[in-house]
C-alpha angles and dihedrals in degrees: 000000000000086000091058092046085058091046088047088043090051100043087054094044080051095047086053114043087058101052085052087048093048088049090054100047082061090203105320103156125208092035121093136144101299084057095048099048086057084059088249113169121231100241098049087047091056090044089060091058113095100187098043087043104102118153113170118203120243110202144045119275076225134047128199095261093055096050099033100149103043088051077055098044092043092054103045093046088051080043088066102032082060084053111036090046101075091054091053115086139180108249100204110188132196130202128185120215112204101227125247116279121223140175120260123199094224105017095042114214108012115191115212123234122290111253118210112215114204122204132177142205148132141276138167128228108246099181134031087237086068110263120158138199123204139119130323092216094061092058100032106130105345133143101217133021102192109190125214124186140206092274097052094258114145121220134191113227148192132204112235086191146304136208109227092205103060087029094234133146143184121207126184113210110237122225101062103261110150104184102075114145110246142198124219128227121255124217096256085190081080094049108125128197114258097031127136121256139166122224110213127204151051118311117191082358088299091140118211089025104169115186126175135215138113142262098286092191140336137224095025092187130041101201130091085227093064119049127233128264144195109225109209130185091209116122121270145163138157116306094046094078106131090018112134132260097218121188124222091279091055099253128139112266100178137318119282101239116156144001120232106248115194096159102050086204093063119069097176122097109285092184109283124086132180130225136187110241107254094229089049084052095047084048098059097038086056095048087046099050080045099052090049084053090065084262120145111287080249078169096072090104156315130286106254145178112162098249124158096196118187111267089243124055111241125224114244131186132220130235098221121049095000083256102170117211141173122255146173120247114218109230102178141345133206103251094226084044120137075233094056102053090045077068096249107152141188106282096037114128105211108206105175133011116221074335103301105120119205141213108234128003089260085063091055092052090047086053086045091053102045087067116089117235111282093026105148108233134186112213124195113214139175115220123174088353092296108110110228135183115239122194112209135165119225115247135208112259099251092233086047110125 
């Protein structure tokens, strides 16, 4: 009996002692008697342990002064995105579709039901009034434009007019408001290739979408029947047409207008985007705002005379005086052109039009195309080495609405 008092004792000695133990450990896990009893600290137990080891850092691998220019960098770009973004809106389309009409034994000709066709894509407020610029094949045919802007605010909207060749439009928000915050044009004529530029606008209906990247090239085409465009390597998908090209001082470079699509299966970016150039867009709004002021339809078309120019001016000179100046080869010319029945012909070097020289071959084109159709023109040109006068009369592009 005695014996099983002193176990008892001892079990409850035991009990104690390591609940006492356990209070005084206060959590440490990975310690426990054994650990105690080799005269193990805490501290040393718990950094044996692996698993329960954790030790966050508490500071950046980089300070400011280390990364000076990219804190730069990263504030000013988050600087124009907060600007550029008011002025950037969500242009959303219907378009009813009159149903199919059939005829019916007992109700004679029965018309379907009408099917309503939505469509989405991007703009930028250009006055304070609410225009917007964006493309003309967002808007093409369609029975509503509903504008959205970057605070969620819904507008209804009209179009003034549009030019289907350049793919430009111009829309006037509807409700009165005048205070609307607004982006300028730049002149797209200074873009440079490698420049940095932002694409706006809400790609796949993802509204205030910024993307970076830079003017991959310039003048894509060197003929007066293709138009001009900015490449660009920023990123954009459907839903940012009409979305504006904006330079670092937030200004519109040029109108966001098409992706480059190799493979025909894949509709995301692949790496090449198009821009209207930001001068061609200015020129159609004007024409546009002119032609609504009772002005002449200046839009009708572009100057044209069917000319494929080498990419690269050539240096000619002169006869008299050894005067050295820069002109445009002709590579090649549509038979039925405007060009051609001026009597140009491949080989011709064109040096000045009505006077007026030029620094590269695209230059040439832009002068060609600022003329309205039947526009009497004098063009300077250089064949076999002796320099000639040619008359010629602009033409309409053939493709020109």
């Amino acid at each position: 009996m005695e014996t099983l008092r002193r176990l008892v004792f001892a079990i409850t000695v035991f009990l104690v002692a390591t609940l006492v133990f356990s209070i005084w450990r206060r959590g440490e896990d990975g310690y426990g008697l054994l650990n105690y009893l080799r005269g193990e600290r805490p501290a040393a137990a718990a950094a044996g342990s692996s698993e329960a080891a954790f030790t966050a850092p508490t500071a950046p691998k980089l300070d400011l002064g280390d990364v000076k220019v990219l804190s730069a960098m990263n504030d000013e770009f988050s600087k124009l995105s907060a600007a550029v973004l008011p002025s950037v809106v969500s242009v959303t389309t219907k378009t009813v579709r009159r149903g199919q009409t059939a005829w019916h034994p007992f109700f004679g000709l029965v018309s379907g039901r009408a099917q309503i066709i939505p469509g989405l894509g991007s703009g930028a407020i250009i006055s304070k009034e609410g225009h917007v610029v964006t493309n003309y094949h967002v808007i093409a045919d369609v029975s509503e434009v509903i504008v959205t802007t970057n605070d969620n605010q819904q507008y209804p909207a009209r179009v003034l007019g549009a030019h289907r060749e350049r793919d430009i439009a111009l829309l006037k928000i509807e409700g009165g408001k005048k205070d609307f915050p607004a982006l300028a044009f730049a002149n797209s004529d200074e873009a440079r290739v490698g420049q940095l530029v932002f694409a706006v606008g809400n790609p796949f209906g993802l509204s205030g979408t910024v993307t970076q990247g830079i003017i991959s090239a310039r003048d894509r085409h060197l003929s007066d029947s293709q138009l001009d465009y900015l490449q660009t390597d920023t990123v954009i998908n459907p839903g940012n047409s009409g979305g504006p090209l904006v330079n670092i001082f937030g200004q519109i470079i040029g109108i966001n207008v098409a992706i480059y699509r190799g493979d025909e299966n894949v509709r995301a970016w692949q790496g090449v985007g198009l821009a209207v150039p930001a001068n061609d867009a200015k020129m159609v709004v004007e024409a546009i705002r002119t032609q609504a002021k009772g002005g002449p339809a200046a839009v009708a078309g572009m100057g044209y005379l069917g000319l494929e120019l080498n990419a690269e001016p050539v240096r000619v000179e002169a006869t008299l005086g050894g005067v050295v100046t820069l002109g445009a080869y002709i590579t090649d010319l549509d038979p039925q052109s405007p060009a051609a029945r001026a009597g140009l012909v491949v080989g011709d070097v064109i040096t000045a039009l009505n006077g007026r020289t030029f620094r590269t071959p695209g230059d040439l084109l832009k002068l060609i195309r600022a003329f309205a159709p039947g526009t009497e023109v004098k063009l300077t040109i250089v064949r076999g080495g002796e320099p000639a006068e040619i008359p010629a009369t602009i033409g309409q592009r053939p493709d020109a609405e």
